[in-house]
Structures are given as C-alpha cells and as structure tokens.
C-alpha positions in Angstrom: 0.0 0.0 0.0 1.1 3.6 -0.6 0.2 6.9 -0.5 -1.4 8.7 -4.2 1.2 10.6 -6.2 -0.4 14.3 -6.0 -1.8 15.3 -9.2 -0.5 18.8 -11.0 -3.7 19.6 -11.8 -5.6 19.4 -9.0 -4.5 23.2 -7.5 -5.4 24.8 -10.6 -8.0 27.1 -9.2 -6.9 27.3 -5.6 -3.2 28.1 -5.8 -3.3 30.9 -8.5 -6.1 32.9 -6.5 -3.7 32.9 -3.7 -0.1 34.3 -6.0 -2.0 38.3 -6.2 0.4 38.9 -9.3 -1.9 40.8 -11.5 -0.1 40.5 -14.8 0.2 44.0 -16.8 -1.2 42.7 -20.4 -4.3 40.7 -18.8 -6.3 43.6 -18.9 -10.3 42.6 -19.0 -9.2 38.7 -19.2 -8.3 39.0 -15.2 -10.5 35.7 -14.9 -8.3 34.2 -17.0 -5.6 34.4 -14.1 -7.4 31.8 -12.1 -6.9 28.9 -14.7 -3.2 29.6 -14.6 -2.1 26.0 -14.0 1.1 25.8 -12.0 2.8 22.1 -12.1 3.5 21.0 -8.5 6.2 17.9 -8.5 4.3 14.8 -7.3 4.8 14.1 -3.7 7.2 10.7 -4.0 4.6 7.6 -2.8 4.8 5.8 0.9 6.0 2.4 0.6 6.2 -0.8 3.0 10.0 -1.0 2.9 11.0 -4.4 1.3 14.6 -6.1 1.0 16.5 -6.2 -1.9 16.0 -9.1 -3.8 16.0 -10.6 -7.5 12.9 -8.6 -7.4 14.3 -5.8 -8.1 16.8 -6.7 -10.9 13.4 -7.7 -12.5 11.3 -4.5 -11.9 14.7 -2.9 -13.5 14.5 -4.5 -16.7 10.6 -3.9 -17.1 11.0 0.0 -16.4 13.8 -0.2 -19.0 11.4 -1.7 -21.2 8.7 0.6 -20.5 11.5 4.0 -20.9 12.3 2.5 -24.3 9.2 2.4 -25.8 8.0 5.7 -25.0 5.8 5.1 -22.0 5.1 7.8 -19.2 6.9 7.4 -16.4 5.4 10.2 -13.8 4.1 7.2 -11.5 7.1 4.5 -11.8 7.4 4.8 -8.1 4.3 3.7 -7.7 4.4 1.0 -10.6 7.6 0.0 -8.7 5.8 -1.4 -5.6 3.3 -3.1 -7.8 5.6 -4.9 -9.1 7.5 -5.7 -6.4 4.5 -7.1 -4.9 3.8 -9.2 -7.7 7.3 -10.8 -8.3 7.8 -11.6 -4.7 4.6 -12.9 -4.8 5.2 -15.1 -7.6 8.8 -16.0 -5.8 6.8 -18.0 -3.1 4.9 -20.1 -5.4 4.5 -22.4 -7.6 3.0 -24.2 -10.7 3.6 -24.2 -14.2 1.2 -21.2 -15.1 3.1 -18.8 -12.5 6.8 -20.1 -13.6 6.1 -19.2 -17.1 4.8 -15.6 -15.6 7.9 -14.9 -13.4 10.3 -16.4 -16.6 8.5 -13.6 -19.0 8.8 -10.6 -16.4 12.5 -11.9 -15.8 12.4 -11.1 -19.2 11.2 -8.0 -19.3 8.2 -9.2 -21.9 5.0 -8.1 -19.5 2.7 -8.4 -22.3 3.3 -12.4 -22.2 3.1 -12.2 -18.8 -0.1 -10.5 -18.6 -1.5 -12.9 -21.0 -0.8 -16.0 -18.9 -2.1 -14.3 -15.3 -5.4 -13.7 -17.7 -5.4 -16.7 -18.3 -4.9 -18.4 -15.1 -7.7 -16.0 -13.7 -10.3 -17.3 -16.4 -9.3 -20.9 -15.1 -9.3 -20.4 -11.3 -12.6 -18.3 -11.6 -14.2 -21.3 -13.4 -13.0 -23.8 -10.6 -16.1 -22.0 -8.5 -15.5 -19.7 -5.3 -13.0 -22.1 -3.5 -10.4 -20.7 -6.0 -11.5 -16.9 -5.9 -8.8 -15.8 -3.9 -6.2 -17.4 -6.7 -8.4 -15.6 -9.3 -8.2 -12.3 -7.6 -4.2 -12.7 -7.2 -4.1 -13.2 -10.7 -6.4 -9.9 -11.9 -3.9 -8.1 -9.1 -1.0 -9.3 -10.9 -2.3 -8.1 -14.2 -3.0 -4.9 -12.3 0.3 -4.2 -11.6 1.3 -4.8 -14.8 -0.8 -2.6 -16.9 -1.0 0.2 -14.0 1.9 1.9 -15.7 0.9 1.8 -19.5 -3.0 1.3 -19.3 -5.0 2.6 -16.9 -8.3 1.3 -17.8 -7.1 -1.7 -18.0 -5.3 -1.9 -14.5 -8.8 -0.5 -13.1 -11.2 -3.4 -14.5 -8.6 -5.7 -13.6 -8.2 -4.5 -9.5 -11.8 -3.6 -10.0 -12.5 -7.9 -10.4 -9.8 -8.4 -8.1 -11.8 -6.5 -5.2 -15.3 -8.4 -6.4 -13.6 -11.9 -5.7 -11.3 -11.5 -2.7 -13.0 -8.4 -0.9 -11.2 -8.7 2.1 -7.6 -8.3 0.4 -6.5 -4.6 1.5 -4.1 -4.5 -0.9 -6.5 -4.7 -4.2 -8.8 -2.1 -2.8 -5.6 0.0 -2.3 -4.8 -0.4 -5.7 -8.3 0.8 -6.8 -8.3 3.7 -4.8 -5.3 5.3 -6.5 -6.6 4.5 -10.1 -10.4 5.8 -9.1 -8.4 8.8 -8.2 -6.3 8.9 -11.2 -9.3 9.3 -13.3 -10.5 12.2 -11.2 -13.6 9.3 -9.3 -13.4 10.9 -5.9 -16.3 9.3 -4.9 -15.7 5.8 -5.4 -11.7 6.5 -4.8 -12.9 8.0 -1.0 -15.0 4.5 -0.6 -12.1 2.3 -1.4 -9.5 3.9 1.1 -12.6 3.9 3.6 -12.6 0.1 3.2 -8.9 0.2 3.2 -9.2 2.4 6.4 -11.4 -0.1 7.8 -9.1 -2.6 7.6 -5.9 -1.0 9.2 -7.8 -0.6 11.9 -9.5 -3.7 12.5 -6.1 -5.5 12.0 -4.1 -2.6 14.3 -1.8 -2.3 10.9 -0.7 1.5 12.1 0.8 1.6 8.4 -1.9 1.1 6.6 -3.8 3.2 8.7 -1.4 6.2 7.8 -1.4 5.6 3.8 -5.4 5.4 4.1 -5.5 8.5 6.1 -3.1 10.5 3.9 -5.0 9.8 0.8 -8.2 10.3 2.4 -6.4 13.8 2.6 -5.6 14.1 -0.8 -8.9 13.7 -1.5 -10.2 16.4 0.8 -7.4 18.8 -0.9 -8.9 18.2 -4.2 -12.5 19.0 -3.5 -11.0 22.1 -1.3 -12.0 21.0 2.1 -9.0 21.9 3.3 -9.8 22.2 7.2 -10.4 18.3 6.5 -7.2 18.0 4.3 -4.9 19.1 7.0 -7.0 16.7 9.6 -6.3 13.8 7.7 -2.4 15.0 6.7 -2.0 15.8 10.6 -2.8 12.2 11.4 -0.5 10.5 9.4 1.9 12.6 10.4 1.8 11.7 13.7 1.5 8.1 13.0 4.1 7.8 11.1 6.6 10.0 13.7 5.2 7.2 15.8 6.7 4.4 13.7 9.7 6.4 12.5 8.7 6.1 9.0 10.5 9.0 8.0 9.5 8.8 3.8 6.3 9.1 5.3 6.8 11.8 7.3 8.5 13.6 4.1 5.1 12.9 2.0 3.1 14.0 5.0 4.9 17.4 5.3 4.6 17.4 1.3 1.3 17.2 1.4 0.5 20.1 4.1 2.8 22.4 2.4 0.5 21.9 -0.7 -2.6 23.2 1.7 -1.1 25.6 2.9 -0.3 27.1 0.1 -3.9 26.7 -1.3 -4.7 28.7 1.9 -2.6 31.6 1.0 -0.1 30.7 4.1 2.9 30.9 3.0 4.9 30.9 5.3 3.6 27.8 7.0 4.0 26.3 3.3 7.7 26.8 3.2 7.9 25.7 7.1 6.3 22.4 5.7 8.4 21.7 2.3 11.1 22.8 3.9 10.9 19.9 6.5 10.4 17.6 3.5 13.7 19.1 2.3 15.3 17.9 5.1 14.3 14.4 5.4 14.7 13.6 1.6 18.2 14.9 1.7 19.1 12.9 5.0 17.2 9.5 3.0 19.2 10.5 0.1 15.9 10.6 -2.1 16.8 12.7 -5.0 13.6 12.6 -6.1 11.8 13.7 -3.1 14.6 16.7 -3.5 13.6 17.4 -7.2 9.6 17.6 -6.1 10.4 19.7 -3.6 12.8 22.1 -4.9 9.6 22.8 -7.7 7.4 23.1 -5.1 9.2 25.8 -2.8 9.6 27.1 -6.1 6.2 27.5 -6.0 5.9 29.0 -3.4 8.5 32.1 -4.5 6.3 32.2 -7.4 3.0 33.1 -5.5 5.4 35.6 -3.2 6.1 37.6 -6.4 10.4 36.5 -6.0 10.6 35.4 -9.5 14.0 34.9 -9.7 14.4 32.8 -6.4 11.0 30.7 -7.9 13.4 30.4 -11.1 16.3 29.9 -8.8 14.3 26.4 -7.0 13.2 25.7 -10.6 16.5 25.5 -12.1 17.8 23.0 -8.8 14.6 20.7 -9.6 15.5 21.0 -13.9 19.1 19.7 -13.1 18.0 17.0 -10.3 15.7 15.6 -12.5 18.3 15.7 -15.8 20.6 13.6 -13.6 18.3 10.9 -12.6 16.6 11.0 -16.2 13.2 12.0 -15.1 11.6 13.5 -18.0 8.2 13.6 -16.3 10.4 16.1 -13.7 11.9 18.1 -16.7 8.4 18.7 -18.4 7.1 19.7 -15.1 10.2 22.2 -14.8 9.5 23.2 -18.2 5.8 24.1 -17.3 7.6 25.6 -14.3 9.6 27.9 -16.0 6.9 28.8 -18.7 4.4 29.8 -15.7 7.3 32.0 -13.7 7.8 34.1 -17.5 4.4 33.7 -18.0 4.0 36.0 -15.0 7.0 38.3 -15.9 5.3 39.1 -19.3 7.5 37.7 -21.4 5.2 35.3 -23.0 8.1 34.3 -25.8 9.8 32.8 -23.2 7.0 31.3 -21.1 5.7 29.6 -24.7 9.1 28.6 -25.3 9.2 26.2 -22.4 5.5 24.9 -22.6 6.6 23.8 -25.6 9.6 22.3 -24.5 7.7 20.3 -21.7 4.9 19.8 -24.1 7.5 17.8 -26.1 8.9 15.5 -23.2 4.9 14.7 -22.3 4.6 13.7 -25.8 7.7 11.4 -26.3 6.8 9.6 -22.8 3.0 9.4 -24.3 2.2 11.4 -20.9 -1.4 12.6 -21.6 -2.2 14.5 -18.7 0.7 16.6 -18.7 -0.1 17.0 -22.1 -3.4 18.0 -21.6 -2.1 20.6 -18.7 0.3 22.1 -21.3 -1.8 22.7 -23.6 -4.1 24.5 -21.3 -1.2 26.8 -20.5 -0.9 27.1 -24.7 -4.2 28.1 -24.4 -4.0 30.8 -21.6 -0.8 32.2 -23.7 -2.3 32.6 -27.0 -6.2 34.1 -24.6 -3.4 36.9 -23.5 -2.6 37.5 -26.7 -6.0 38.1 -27.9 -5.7 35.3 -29.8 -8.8 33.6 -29.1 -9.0 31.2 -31.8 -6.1 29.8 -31.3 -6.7 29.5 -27.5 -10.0 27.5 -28.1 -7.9 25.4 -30.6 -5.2 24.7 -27.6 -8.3 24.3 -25.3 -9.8 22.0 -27.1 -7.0 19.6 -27.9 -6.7 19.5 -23.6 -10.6 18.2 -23.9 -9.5 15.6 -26.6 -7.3 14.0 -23.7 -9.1 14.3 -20.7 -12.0 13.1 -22.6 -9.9 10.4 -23.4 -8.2 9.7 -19.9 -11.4 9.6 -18.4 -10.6 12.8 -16.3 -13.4 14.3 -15.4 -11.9 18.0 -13.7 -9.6 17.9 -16.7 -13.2 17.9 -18.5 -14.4 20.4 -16.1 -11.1 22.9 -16.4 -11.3 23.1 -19.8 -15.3 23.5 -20.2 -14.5 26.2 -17.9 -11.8 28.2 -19.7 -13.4 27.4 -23.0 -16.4 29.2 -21.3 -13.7 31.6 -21.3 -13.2 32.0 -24.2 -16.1 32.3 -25.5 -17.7 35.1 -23.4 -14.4 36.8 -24.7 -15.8 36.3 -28.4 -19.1 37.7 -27.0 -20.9 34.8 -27.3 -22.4 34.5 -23.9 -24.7 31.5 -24.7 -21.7 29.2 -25.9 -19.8 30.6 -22.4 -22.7 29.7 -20.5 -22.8 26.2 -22.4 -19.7 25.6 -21.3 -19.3 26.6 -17.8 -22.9 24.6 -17.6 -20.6 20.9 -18.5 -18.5 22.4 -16.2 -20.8 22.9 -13.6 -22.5 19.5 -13.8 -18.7 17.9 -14.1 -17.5 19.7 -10.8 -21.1 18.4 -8.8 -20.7 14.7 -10.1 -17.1 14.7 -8.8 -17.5 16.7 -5.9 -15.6 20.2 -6.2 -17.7 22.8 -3.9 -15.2 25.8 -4.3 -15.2 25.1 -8.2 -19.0 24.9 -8.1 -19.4 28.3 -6.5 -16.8 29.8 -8.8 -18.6 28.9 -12.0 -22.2 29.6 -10.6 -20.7 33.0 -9.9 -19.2 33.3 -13.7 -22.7 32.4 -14.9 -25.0 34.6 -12.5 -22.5 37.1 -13.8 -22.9 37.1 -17.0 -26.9 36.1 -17.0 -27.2 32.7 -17.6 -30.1 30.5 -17.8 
C-alpha cells in the first residue's frame, strides 16, 4: 500500500487565486488568471519497505522496457511497488502457469506475462469460489502490470480483483489510487474507507497512515481543506510514531501543498522545507527534485521570481541527472508559468513547448493535456482567441480520453472563457454549464461556487 502521487492539476483554481500577481497585459481577461495552471512535483509515494532481492533486478528491466518504448513514467514509483508485490509474490509459489509468468517478467516481456495471469484467472474463476482468492491474485498481478501503460485496463482488472477476494487490502488500495487517477473521488474515498477499515480492524498503524493520507488528498482536491490538513495531521503523527521518515517527508509534502492553497505561505515553506530535510538525510533525489519545484512554487505566488526560477532551475538539473523527464516537463511548465507571469510570453511559450514535447515522447497525456491549457491561456493573453480555443480543445480531446473528469471540467471552464471573450455569452454559458455539472458529479464545492458566480455574472439561464 502507498500513499497517491499528488496530481499537477488538481491546485489549478486554488493556488493561482492565492499568487495576487496581477499581470500588466491581462487587462479585461483577469479571470483568466485563475486557470493559470502551476505544475506542483508529485509528492514521491509511501511504501512498505522491502529487502533487496532478485525482485528488483526484475522491476529494472521492465521499467527499462517501459522507458524505451516511450511510456510515461510520472508514476514509476508507484508501478515499482506493484511490481515488487507481484514478483515476490510469484517468488513464493509455484505451478507451471506462475513459472512461465515470473520467466516472461524476468524477461522484461509483460505483455506475455499478462496474458498468462489472464489466463490463469479465467481458469481459477471457473474452478467455483473455492479458487476466488487465486483468481483475484491473478487480476492483481495483471494490475500491476498494466497500471503503468493502461490505466483502464489496470482499473477493471483491480476492480474484479476487489469483487472476488474483498477482504484483500491491498487490491482495494490499488483501486483507490486509479479511481483517483481518473479524477472518481467518490468511489476513490470508498475504497480507502474500506482500506481504512481494515488498518484498523487488523491494528496495521501503516496502513492506517497511507489510508489517512489519501483520504487527505482527497479532501485537498475538493477544497475541504480544514479536513485535508486533519487527515495530513494524522498521518503525520503516525508515522513520527513508527519512524517512518519517507512518510513523514510525504506528510509534510502534502501540508505544504494546503497551505499554500490557503494563501499561508509561510507555514508552506515551514512544511516543504521539512520535507527538504528528510529527503536529503534519505538521500531521495527525487523527493529533493519535487520539492525544490514546489518551494519554487511558493517564490512564485510571493512575487520572488528569480528565487522561484532559482528552486526551478535545482529541480531541472536533479531531474536531468536521474533521467526523469516527467520532472523536466514539469520544470519546463515551471519555467513557462514564472515568465508567464514576468510578461515575457516568448519565453514562457518557449518552455511549454519544451515540456509539451517531453509529455509527448513519454506518451504522458495529462501533462499534455495541462500544457496545452497553458498554450491556451498564452495565446487568450494575446488576444488570440482562436487559437486559445484550438489549444483548449485539444486539452478536452485527452481528458476526454483519460477519463478525467476535472480535466473535462477545467477546460469547459476556460473554453467558457473564451467564448464570453468572443461575445458569445450562450456558448460561455454552455460551457461553464458541462462544467458545472462535471465539478457536482465529482465533488468540487469551491469550483461549483466559482462557476455559478461566472454564470450569475454574465446572465445565464
């Protein structure tokens, strides 16, 4: 079990209504400023520590294999406990069917592999309930597998997985973080209740603390922030409790992301800059990298644009050292949003673009869909509102296709935007009406009130 990488997108809204930078050439489009999307580094996932093993040589090769052919690589922390999970699993069994599954991840070839845990699932489900539990280890292997490359995929298989061993913590952990991927707050809060439920039944103070902390994530996302901090607060302490020191790192992470939101930025920095600490004593470079962006962040919404540029630049290099290039697109955006707010939209367009071209050789679809939102709010401060909407809608094109509904909702919104720009005030009310409806299904309240105040605004039905 770990705890949910924290998505860039989520502080849209909240954390550029908090920077006060009113940029010069804005003029009437001031809205526009709120849909400034700022990429905060992913807060590096909790998880159980594990020995090193052949495991790992295994999970190696498969990442390799992942890099090479293009795939995004913005959760491979997360992938890399899935894995783990799996191939020490595997390493305590045995069986034809699972020797031939740990011989093709051994080499590298997880498409075979998938194809043999499908089929041992399709043959253990058909040998009635008595061999559920083997069924559900199987969808939970193929899980793990696809998490990285298909997320729909991984879902309906941990989704099955959960249906015939629903007492497994681990599958409903799983879940959880891809409900949540797809922007399913609802079901994503039931499934790390359950999980919740089970920490504390078995007295796993772990568990207990990964639940809690994305039970926090959640909160942050739908702005309940008084909540967030609650639920950050007690995993905090639980994990001081057990020394768990990564976890306290995430923890602080994650309350310098809500205080931030809050406009408190001093207890922001106080927060990252405890995260600093522990990922330089752990020697995690990529905690460093994430947090380096983030305080950089945080000199952004102060107005210090060339300390913000200053952290930037320390994440950029970190991440060109380990070979993150999901951490050098989110630099990129980064940079572009720091000249973005100096005016010098040549330069901030410059490194959209630049990022924009790491998200598409790592096939990274959300960041893609974020940078072209940032395209889109370049070319609306122009005045060039066509090509805005064009920007825009390419971003709806691949939340549509992720499945993300606030990506949906975002870009309804700015399209709304857009259109009330171009004076046509029943296409923006259209929009920010799909917008609306988006941010009630998933649960957004401060988003809700900030569109119904757009729309009473400008007279909409």
């Amino acid at each position: 079990m770990i705890t949910l990488l924290v998505d860039n997108a989520v502080l849209i809204g909240a954390v550029a209504a908090i920077f006060g930078i009113v940029v010069w050439f804005l003029g009437g489009l001031k809205k526009i400023w709120n849909w400034f999307k700022p990429k905060l580094e992913p807060i590096p996932p909790i998880a159980n520590p594990v020995s090193e093993n052949a495991a790992q040589q295994i999970i190696d090769t498969i990442l390799a294999n992942l890099k090479s052919e293009g795939v995004a690589r913005q959760d491979a922390e997360q992938e890399r406990d899935a894995l783990r999970e799996t191939i020490e699993d595997l390493q305590t069994q045995s069986g034809p069917a699972r020797d031939a599954a740990l011989k093709a991840l051994e080499d590298g070839d997880t498409a075979k592999a998938e194809d043999l845990f499908l089929t041992l699932a399709k043959e253990r489900e058909q040998a009635g309930t008595d061999a559920n539990r083997e069924a559900a280890e199987a969808w939970r292997h193929i899980g793990a597998l696809a998490f990285l490359h298909d997320t729909q995929k991984a879902l309906g298989a941990y989704a099955r997985a959960t249906e015939l061993d629903p007492d497994n913590a681990d599958g409903w952990s799983w879940l959880a973080i891809l409900q949540l991927r797809i922007g399913d707050l609802e079901s994503a809060e039931a499934s790390f209740n359950k999980v919740l439920t089970f920490g504390n039944s078995n007295v796993d103070k772990i568990l207990i603390a990964e639940a809690t902390s994305n039970l926090g994530i959640i909160q942050r996302i739908r702005g309940e922030l008084v909540k967030a901090e609650d639920f950050q607060l007690k995993a905090l302490g639980l994990n001081k409790e057990l020394g768990r020191k990564e976890g306290m790192a995430n923890q602080y992470s994650s309350l310098g992301h809500i205080y931030l939101t809050q406009g408190d930025l001093d207890k922001a920095e106080k927060m990252l800059s405890k995260a600093l600490d522990l990922n330089k004593e752990l020697g995690r470079k990529e905690g460093m990298a994430s947090t380096y962006g983030n305080l950089g962040m945080i000199r952004l919404a102060r107005g210090d644009l060339d300390k913000a540029e200053e952290f930037q630049l320390k994440s950029l290099t970190l991440n060109k050292k380990l070979g993150r290039k999901e951490g050098m697109a989110n630099q990129y955006g980064n940079l572009g949003n720091i000249y973005f707010t100096q005016g010098d939209l040549g330069k901030a367009e410059e490194n959209y673009l630049k990022a924009l071209a790491l998200e598409k050789e790592l096939g990274q679809k959300e960041g893609m869909a974020t940078t072209y939102g940032n395209l889109g709010l370049i070319h609306l401060a122009r005045g060039d509102l066509d090509k805005a909407e064009e920007f825009y809608l390419k971003g709806l094109t691949l939340n549509e296709e992720l499945g993300s509904k606030e990506g949906m909702a975002n870009t309804y919104a700015n399209l709304g935007l857009v259109a009330e720009e171009q004076g046509d005030i029943a296409e923006a009310c259209k929009c920010w009406r799909k917008s609306l409806d988006l941010y009630t299904e998933i649960g957004m309240p401060h988003m809700i009130e900030r569109i119904e105040g757009w729309m009473k605004e400008a007279g909409c039905p």
